[in-house]
LUMLUM-806792 format. One record per residue (C-alpha): residue number from 1; chain; z, x, y. Coordinates in steps of 0.05 Angstrom, whole numbers. Each point is the difference from the previous one (the first is absolute). Layout:
<torpas>
resi;chain;Z;X;Y
NUM;A;Z;X;Y
...
</torpas>
This chain:
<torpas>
resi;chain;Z;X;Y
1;A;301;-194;64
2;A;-63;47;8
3;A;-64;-30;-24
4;A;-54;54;-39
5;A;-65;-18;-13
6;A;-37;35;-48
7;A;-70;10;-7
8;A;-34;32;-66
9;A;-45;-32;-50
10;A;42;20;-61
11;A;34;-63;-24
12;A;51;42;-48
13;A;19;45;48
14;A;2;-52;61
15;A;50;-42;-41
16;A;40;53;-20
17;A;14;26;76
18;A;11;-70;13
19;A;48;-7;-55
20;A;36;67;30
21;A;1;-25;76
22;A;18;-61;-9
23;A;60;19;-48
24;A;28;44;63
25;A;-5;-59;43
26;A;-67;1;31
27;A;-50;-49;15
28;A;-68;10;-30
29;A;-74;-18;6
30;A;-50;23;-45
31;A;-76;6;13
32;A;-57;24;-38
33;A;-45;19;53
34;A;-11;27;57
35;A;-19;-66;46
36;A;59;-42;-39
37;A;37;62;22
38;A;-31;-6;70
39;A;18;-61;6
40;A;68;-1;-25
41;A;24;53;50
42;A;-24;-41;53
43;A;37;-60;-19
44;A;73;-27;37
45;A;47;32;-15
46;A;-41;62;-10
47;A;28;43;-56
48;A;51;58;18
49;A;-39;48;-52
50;A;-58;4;-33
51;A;-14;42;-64
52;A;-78;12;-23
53;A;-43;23;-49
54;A;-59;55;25
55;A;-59;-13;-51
56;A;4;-84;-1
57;A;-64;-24;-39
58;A;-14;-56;33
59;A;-19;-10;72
60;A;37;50;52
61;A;28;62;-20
62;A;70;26;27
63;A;-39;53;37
64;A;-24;-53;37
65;A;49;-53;4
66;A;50;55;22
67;A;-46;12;67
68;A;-13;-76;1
69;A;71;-8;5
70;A;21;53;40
71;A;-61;-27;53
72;A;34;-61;4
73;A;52;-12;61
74;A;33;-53;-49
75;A;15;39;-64
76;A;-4;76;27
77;A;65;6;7
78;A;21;-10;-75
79;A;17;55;-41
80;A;-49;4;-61
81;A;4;39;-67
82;A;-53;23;-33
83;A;12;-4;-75
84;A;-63;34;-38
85;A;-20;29;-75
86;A;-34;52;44
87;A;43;65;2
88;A;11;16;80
89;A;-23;70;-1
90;A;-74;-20;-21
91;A;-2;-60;48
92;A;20;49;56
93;A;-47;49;-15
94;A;-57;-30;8
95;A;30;-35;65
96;A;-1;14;71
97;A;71;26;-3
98;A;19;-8;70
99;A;-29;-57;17
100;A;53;-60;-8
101;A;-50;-58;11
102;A;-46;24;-63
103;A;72;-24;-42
104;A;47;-33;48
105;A;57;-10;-56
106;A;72;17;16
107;A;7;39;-70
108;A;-40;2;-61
109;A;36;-2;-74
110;A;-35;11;-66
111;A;-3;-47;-57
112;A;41;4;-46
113;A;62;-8;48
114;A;76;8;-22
115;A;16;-71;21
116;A;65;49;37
117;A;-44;30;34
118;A;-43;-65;24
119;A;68;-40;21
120;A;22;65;42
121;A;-66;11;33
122;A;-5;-79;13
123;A;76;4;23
124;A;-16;54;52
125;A;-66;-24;31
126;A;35;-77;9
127;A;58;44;32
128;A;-48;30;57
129;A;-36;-62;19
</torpas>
């Protein structure tokens, strides 16, 4: 069974992916910042996935735990989704579009999500670890 952690500082919408994952099986951690996040990923058994918020309000943003992530030999290997209120198109355009390090995330999905759509993009990205 896969293991998903889940990192976003919206209690509603935290327990209502977990409600969703776990009711197709999965495993799930929930965190509500970015160092409990941190920290979490690091943890044995590491989780398979990780899904994240962009604009956290307490202390890391995804922007950042993303890189901090990705910089680490332990976790950079895990798939993450970043799950944001802010529409891709304007996060991209004020981005360094080709740069992967200035967003390392394996694919970005907008809030709201079709819970469909979040079980078939969590399917796929557990598929190509």
């Amino acid at each position: 069974m896969a293991t998903i952690l889940i990192i976003d500082d919206d209690l509603t919408l935290s327990s209502s992916v977990r409600l969703l994952l776990e009711n197709n099986g999965y495993d799930v951690i929930c965190c509500n910042t970015g160092n409990e996040g941190y920290l979490s990923a690091q943890a044995r058994p590491k989780p398979d996935l990780i899904i994240m918020d962009i604009m956290m309000s307490y202390d890391m943003e995804g922007f950042d735990l993303a890189r901090k992530l990705k910089e680490n030999p332990f976790t950079r290997e895990i798939p993450i989704i970043a799950l944001s209120g802010i529409k891709k198109a304007l996060m991209i355009e004020d981005s360094p579009k080709e740069d992967p390090e200035w967003f390392p995330v394996s694919v970005f999905l907008e809030k709201p999500i079709k819970p469909e759509i979040l079980l078939d993009t969590v399917s796929k990205w557990l598929k190509s670890k």
